[in-house]
N, C-alpha and C positions, 0 to 999 in steps of 0.2 A: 152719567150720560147714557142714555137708551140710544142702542144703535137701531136704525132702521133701514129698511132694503126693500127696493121697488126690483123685481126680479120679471126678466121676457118671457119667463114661463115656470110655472110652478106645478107640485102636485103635491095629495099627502101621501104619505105614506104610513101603515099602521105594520108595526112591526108587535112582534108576536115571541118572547123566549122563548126557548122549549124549555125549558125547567118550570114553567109555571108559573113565571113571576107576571109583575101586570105589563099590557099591553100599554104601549105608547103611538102616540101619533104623531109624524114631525112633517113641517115643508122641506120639500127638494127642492130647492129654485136654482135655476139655471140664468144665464146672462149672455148673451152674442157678444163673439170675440171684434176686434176691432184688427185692423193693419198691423197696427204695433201689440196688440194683447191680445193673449186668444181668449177664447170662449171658458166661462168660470163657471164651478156650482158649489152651492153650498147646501146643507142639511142644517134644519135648526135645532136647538137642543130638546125638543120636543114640545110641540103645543098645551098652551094652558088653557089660550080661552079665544075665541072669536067674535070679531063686533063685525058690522058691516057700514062703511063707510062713503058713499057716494056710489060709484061701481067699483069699489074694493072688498074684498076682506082683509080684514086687518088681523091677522096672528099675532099673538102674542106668545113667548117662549119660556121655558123656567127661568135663561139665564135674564128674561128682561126685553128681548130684543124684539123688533116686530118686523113685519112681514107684511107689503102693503102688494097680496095679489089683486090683480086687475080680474074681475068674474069673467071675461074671455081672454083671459092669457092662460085659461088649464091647458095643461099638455107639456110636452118634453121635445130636445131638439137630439139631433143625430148624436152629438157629443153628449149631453145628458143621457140617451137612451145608454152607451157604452160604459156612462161611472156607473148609473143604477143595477147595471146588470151585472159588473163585476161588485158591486156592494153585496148583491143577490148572492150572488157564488160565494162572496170569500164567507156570508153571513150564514152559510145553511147548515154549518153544526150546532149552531148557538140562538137562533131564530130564525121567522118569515117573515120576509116582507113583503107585502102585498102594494100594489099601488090601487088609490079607492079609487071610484069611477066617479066621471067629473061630474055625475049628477045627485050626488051623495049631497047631503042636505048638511051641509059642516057646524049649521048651530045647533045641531040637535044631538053631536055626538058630546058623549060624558068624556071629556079630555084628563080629568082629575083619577 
């Protein structure tokens, strides 16, 4: 079964080793907490490939999973900007990650 997730806001992110290995690109999707649950994010196992569906993009992930961003849901919320940044910090002996700018053209990067 392919899981799938419609996420309140998304971004990619391309992470970069420093040893030189390849570069990957993964969604960051975030989700608005609720009364009884707070606010969630997840990171996906990195992007294979992208279609676009109605006003979606659709990611798709190595593990299978998809990712059905809305083309105006780019962007991050207060509790996402705080996991991204400590991903950032704990992540800067071993690689960079960069967040791309929402006007990155997504079907044109070489995800493979």
């Amino acid at each position: 079964m392919i899981m799938s997730e419609t996420p309140d806001h998304w971004l990619v992110v391309k992470i970069t080793p420093n040893d030189g290995s390849a570069v990957t690109y993964k969604v960051f999707a975030t989700w608005h907490g609720s009364y009884l649950g707070g606010s969630s994010w997840r990171l996906n196992s990195g992007i294979k490939s992208v279609v676009i569906e109605n006003d979606f993009y659709v990611f798709t992930g190595h593990s299978g999973s998809q990712y059905y961003c809305h083309k105006n849901g780019y962007g991050n919320t207060v509790y996402g900007e705080m996991v991204l940044q400590n991903l950032v910090d704990k992540g800067k002996k071993a690689c960079t990650i960069e967040v791309l700018d929402e006007t990155t053209d997504w079907m044109v990067i070489n995800y493979e």
